[in-house]
N, C-alpha and C positions, 0 to 999 in steps of 0.2 A: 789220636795224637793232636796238640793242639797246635796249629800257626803263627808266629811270632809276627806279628805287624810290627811294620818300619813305617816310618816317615821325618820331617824334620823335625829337632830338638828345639827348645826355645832360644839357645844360641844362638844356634843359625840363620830362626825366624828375626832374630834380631840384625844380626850382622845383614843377613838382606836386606833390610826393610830401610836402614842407614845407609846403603847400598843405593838403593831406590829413592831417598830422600837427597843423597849428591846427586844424580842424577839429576832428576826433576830440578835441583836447583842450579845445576849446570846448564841444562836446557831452557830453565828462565831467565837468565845474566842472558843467555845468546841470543833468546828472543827479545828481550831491553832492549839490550845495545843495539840488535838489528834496526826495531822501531826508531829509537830514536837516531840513526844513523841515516836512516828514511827521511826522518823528519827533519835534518840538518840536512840532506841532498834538496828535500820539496821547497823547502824555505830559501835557500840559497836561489836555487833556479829560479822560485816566486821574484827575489829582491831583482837577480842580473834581471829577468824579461822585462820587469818596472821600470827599471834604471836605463835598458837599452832604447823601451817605449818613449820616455821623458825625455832623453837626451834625444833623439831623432827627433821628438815634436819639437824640442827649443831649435834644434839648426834649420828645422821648413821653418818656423816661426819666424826666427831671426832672418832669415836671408832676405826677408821681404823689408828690413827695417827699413826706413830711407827712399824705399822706392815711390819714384815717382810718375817715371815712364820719359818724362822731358827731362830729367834732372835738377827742375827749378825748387832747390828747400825754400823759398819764401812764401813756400805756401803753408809751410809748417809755422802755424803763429806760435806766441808764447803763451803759456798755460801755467797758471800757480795750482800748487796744490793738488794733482791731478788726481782723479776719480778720490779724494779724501786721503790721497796718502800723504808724505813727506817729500816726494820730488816735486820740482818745479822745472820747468822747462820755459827755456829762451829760445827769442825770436832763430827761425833755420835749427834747429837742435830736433834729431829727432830720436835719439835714443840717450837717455839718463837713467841711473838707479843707483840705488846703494849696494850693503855689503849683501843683504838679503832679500833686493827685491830687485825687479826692474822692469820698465815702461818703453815701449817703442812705437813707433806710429809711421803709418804709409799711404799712398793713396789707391784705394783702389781704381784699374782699370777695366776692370775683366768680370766676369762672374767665380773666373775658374779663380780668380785671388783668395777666396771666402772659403776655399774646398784646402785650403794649403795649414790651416789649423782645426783642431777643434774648437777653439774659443770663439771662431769665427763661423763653424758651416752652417750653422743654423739662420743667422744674420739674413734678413733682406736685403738687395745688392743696389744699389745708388751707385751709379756711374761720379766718377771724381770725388770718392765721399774719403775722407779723411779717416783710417779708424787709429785708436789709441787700444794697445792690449797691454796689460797691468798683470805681471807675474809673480807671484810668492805664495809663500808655504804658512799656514796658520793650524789650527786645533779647532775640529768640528766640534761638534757638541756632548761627542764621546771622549774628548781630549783625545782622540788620535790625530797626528800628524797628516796633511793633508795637502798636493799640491794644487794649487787655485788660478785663475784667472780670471779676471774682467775686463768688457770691453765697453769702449766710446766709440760713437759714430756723432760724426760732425752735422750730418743730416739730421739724425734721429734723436729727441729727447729722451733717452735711453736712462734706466735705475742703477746700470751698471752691477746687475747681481754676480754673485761673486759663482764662477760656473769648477764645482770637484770634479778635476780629470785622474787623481790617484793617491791612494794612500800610501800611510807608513812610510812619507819621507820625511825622517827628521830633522835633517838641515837643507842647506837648498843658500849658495854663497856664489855670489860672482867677483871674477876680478879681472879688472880690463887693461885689455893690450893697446896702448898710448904710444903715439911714432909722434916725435917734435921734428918739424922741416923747418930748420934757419939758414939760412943762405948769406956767409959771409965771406966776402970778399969773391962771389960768383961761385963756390963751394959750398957743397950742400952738406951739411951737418945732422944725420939720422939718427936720433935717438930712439929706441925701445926699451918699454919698459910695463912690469904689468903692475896694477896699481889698485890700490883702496879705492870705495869712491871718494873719500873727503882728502884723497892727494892728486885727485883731477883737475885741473886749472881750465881745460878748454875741453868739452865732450865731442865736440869736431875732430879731435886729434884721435877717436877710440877708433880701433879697426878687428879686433877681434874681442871676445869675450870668453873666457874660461869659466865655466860651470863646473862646480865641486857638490857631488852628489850624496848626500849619506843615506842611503836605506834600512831603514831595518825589521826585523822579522817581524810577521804576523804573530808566531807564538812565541810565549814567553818563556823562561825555565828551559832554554837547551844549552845554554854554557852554565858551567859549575863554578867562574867569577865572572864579575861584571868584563865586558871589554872596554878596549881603549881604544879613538880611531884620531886620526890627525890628518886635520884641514892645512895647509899653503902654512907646514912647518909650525901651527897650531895644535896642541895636545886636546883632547876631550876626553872624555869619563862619562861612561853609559850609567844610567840611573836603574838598569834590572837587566835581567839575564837572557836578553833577546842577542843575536845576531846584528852585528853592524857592518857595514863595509862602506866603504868610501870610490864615486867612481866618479870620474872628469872626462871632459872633453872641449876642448880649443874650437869656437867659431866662430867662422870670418865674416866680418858684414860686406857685404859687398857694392853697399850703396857707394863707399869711395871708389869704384871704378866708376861708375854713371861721368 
């Protein structure tokens, strides 16, 4: 008597295999989105750690503007043109800049002065030496975005190379906080207000600085349209599909207490 074999019919091997193919394609959509959901967490965290590094360097940087240990600015001369840029500085002035750059100068007294930036720790240390640090953002030779400094030393005939502390910042905008003190009729009349650099009348008057930080991703291709981010009520338009974000922070120079 002979045995009937069983097994599956071609239907079935069908309706499986269709089976097997959602599958697999359901398992690759979750493995996508997970990657790339990866890749939007690594980027992100990449930009804030950037962004927290650079804003902590600019408040050590700045705090020192002005300093002179006696308080006498007449030792800050005036200076055109400073290290090739567009600011120019007047006699006593010791912090100027535009809307994208800016220049500040101090004197050192200490060694440990030189250890409060990176622009500065490498410097050789001259007692009473005057330095000048020159901050902004340019496009290395990869055209990526790049945040920069140079420094002058009063002592030192110096080339003033331009020293890369971090990339992938695409903007990089200051706007400064301006107090008027007029006193009339023995009443002191305080104004505040933050300001362009070309609606500054007197840079004596500056007492804090606001940094507007834009960062953005390392990789390219993780949003599906371009984004939008906005500076001090200004709109921008990203050029490709990288991550942007925008961060700030308010700080205070403290040479007007001296």
């Amino acid at each position: 008597m002979t045995q009937k074999q069983s097994g599956m019919t071609l239907i079935e091997l069908l309706i499986s295999m269709l089976i097997s193919l959602f599958l697999i394609a359901g398992m690759s959509q979750i493995f996508m989105q997970s990657q790339k959901n990866f890749a939007l967490e690594r980027n992100l965290s990449d930009m804030t750690e950037d962004a927290v590094f650079v804003l902590d360097l600019l408040s050590k940087n700045l705090s020192l503007a002005g300093y002179t240990s006696d308080g006498k600015m007449d030792l800050f001369k005036a200076d055109k043109a400073v290290m090739d840029s567009k600011i120019n500085f007047n006699q006593d002035e010791y912090l100027r800049g535009l809307d994208n750059e800016l220049i500040y100068r101090f004197r050192t007294t200490d060694e440990k002065d030189l250890n409060n930036s990176l622009c500065t720790s490498s410097l050789k240390y001259n007692e009473n030496d005057i330095l000048t640090i020159y901050i902004y953002e340019d496009k290395d030779g990869d055209g990526v975005p790049v945040f920069y400094c140079k420094v002058k030393q009063s002592s030192i005939t110096n080339p003033f190379n331009a020293k890369p502390l971090i990339s992938q910042i695409e903007k990089l905008e200051f706007r400064y906080g301006v107090q008027n003190k007029n006193d009339i009729n023995n009443l002191t009349d305080d104004t505040f207000y933050y300001a362009k650099s070309a609606d500054i009348g007197d840079w004596k008057n500056v007492f804090t600085v606001k940094v507007f930080l834009v960062m953005r991703s390392a990789d390219n291709n993780l949003t599906s349209a371009k984004m939008k981010y906005t500076i001090d009520n200004t709109s921008y338009n990203a050029s490709d599909n990288r991550l942007y974000h925008v961060f700030s922070k308010t700080i205070y120079l403290q040479a007007l207490a001296q």
